[in-house]
C-alpha angles and dihedrals in degrees: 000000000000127000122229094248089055096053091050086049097050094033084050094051084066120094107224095045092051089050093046094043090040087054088049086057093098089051096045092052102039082058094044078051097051095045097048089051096040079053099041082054097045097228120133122212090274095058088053101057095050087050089048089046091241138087134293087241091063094048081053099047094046081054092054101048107063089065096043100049097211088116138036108205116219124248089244086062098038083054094050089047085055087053104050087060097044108259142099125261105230115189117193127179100222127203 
């Protein structure tokens, strides 16, 4: 049986993967970046979502998808869910 380490490594060594996950990075990082901030701030999905006036469920479902890939949340919502832990959304166009 493979380990996990070892089917990233061989899916990975294909092409096309690496060039599909490579493309995914910006999402990955931006929800690395919202989870480390929603934690440092001690707040749970539920306490998000009161802060950001909506349900637990919505601040689930913005995680989510993000991995996932199925929706692309818009910067008004990115900059509510800042908010609601307490930090500013910063957007840059990068060369």
């Amino acid at each position: 049986m493979m380990t996990h380490e070892e089917l990233v490594a061989t899916l990975l060594a294909d092409p096309e993967v690496k060039a599909e996950y490579d493309a995914l990075a910006p999402e990955f990082e931006l929800l690395r970046m919202m989870l480390q901030a929603r934690q440092a701030a001690g707040l749970s999905q539920a306490d998000v979502a009161a802060r950001m006036g909506t349900k637990a469920s919505a601040v689930a479902r913005l995680e989510s998808a993000l991995i996932s890939g199925k929706h692309s949340p818009s910067i008004h919502t990115l900059r509510r869910y800042a908010r609601a832990v307490n930090r500013q959304l910063e957007v840059r166009l990068v060369g």
